[in-house]
N, C-alpha and C positions, 0 to 999 in steps of 0.2 A: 174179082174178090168181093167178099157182100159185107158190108159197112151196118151197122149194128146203131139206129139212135133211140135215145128213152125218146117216147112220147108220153107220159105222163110225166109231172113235177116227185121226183120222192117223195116219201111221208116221213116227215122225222120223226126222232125216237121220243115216246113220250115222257116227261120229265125231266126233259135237260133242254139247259137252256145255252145261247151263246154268248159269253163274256166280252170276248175281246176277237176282232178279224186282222188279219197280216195279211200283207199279199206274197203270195208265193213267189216272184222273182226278186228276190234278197242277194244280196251277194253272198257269193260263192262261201262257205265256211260259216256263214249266218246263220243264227236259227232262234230269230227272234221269238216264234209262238213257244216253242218250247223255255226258252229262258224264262218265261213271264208264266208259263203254269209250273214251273218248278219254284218261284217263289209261291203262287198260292199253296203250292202242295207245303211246304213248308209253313204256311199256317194254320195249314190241317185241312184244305178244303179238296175235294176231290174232285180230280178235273182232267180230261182229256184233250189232248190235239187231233183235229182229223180234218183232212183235207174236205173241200167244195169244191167239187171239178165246175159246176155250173159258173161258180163267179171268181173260178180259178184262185182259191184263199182259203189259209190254215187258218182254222174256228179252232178256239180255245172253251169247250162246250164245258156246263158243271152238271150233277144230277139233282134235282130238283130235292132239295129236302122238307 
């Protein structure tokens, strides 16, 4: 079976930036990166959660305004 690795670093997306890092083994029913951009979103800022397989951690990323 043939095993697939990047050899280059990704490029990140231009204009966003990352706020806040979690580490992904939280307990079970946790979901702290999400808690913490749903308050920002609540004060109107726009913000996504997405995973960093590389440092194994949900980045709470915003768009560059």
């Amino acid at each position: 079976m043939a095993s697939y690795r990047r050899t280059t670093r990704p490029v990140p997306k231009p204009g966003r930036r990352v706020i806040e890092r979690f580490p992904a083994g939280g307990p079970r029913g946790s979901w702290p990166a999400e808690e913490f951009a749903q308050g920002l979103r609540r004060d109107g800022r726009v913000v996504d959660v997405v995973m960093d397989l590389a440092s194994d951690s949900y980045l709470v990323v915003e768009a560059a305004s």
